[in-house]
C-alpha positions, 0 to 999 in steps of 0.5 A: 500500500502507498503511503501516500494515502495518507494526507501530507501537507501540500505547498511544498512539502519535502516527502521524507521529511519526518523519516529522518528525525532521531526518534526516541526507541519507544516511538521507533517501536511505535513507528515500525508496528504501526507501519507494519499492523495498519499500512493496509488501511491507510486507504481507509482513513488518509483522505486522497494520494499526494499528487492530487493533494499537492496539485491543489493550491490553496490561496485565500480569496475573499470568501475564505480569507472572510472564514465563509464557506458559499462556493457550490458542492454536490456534497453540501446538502449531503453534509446538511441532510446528516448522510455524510460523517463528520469530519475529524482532522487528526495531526501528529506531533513534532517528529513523528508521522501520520502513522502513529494517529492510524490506530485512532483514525481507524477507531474513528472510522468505525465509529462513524467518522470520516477521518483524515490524518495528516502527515505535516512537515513538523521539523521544518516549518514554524507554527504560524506557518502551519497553521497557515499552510497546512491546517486552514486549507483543510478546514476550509476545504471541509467547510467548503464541502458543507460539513456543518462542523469540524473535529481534531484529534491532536496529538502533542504540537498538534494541538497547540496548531489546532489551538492557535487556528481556532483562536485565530478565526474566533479573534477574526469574528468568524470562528468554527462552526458551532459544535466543533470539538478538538481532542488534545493528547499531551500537549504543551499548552504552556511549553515544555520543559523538555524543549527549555533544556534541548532547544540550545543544543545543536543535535536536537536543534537540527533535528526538531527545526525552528519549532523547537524554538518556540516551544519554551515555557517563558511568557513569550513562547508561542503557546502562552502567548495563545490566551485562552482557549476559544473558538472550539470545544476542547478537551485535553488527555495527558498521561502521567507515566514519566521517562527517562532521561528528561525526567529531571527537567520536570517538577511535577506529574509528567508524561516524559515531554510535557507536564500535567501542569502545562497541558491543563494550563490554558483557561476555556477547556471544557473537559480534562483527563489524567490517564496512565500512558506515556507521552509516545504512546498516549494516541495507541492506548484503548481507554484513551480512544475510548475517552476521545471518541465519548468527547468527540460524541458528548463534549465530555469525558464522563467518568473515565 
């Protein structure tokens, strides 16, 4: 099976660019069994192949710069007439690929979502850059469709990507549909204070690229300077099983990259969970897509 059924990042994406970060051994393990256990359905769940994707530019023109969706789509009145899934979004985190969210993209298939996971360039390009490049155009392709809401599943940098666009078009005036939800595994609403310790070394500068740079912990990161959170229904999951060696770089209840502290830290989420998992392998644990399709369904985790 291609890979290229999974959606990457149009507008000049470099294939391989993830393939060649310096993975830690539990995300290598990661990568190699979901690369083995779910390439054969990647058909199911990645969206169109990459020269269909990549021939496609997208370029804001006053009605999408406005945030309103009117050009006309056979789809449309499907979507309206509630025959059609809605459509959940799901990005990796920095350094990784599409694959490590196949297992919950399949989950979301089964449970009546049409999913669409997203191999972005994580290591190359700034977060204003994108959100700009590679997440608007995909909202605004579904909203353009019809589809009367938008879902994400993030995972770590996703969700600060998914954050800052739904702030973005709330502090614009035209936010995300009523009923638009986000799910955020692990992620650094407050910086990581892995990304302190790492971002001045050269090893994990060159590898990790200017997003490392901008996920710091001080008042000025990209992340704090978020606000709070607004423009959609989220809810954050982050794990609670520590690794070593960054460890030592945390105070308090951590998942190994990112801190308890620092994922609930944003005012406005609706929903919050502290489960077991690891930052690596919080996307693959069973309770946690359990939790995120009940969020995505109800807008709460319930009891857990």
């Amino acid at each position: 099976m291609n890979e290229s059924l999974l959606a990457p990042a149009g507008g000049g994406w470099e294939g391989g660019d993830e393939s060649s970060a310096v993975p830690s051994p539990e995300a290598a393990c990661l990568h190699w069994s979901t690369t083995l256990l779910y390439r054969p359905v990647l058909s199911e769940v990645g969206g169109r192949g990459t020269a269909d994707l990549q021939a496609r530019k997208w370029s804001p023109s006053p009605r999408t710069a406005s945030g309103l969706s009117t050009h006309p789509n056979p789809e449309a009145a499907r979507w309206r007439s509630g025959t059609v899934p809605d459509p959940v979004i799901l990005l990796h985190g920095l350094g990784r690929t599409g694959l490590s969210m196949v297992p919950l993209a399949r989950a979301l298939r089964r449970a009546g979502f049409a999913p669409e996971v997203v191999d972005y360039p994580s290591r190359k390009r700034p977060i204003a850059d994108l959100v700009e490049t590679v997440l608007a155009p995909r909202v605004e392709a579904r909203l353009g469709a019809g589809a009367e809401r938008v879902h994400f599943v993030t995972h770590s940098l996703g969700g600060v990507l998914a954050r800052a666009l739904a702030a973005a078009r709330f502090d614009a005036g035209h936010p995300l549909p009523e009923g638009s939800r986000a799910v955020m595994l692990a992620p650094p609403h407050a910086g990581s204070e892995v990304a302190d310790a790492l971002r001045h070394r050269q090893p994990f500068k060159a590898a990790l690229g200017p997003v490392l740079q901008e996920l710091g912990t001080e008042a000025e990161s990209v992340p704090n300077r978020l606000g709070d959170v607004r423009g959609i229904e989220a809810g954050v999951l982050i794990g609670t099983r520590r690794l070593l060696p960054f460890d030592r770089y945390f105070d308090g209840p951590n998942d190994g990259n990112v801190s308890v502290a620092s994922a609930l830290a944003p005012d406005g989420l609706a929903d919050t969970g502290v489960v077991r998992p690891s930052h690596a392998l919080i996307m693959v644990s069973p309770r946690v897509i359990r939790l995120t399709l009940r969020f995505l369904r109800t807008g709460s985790f319930g009891d857990g």
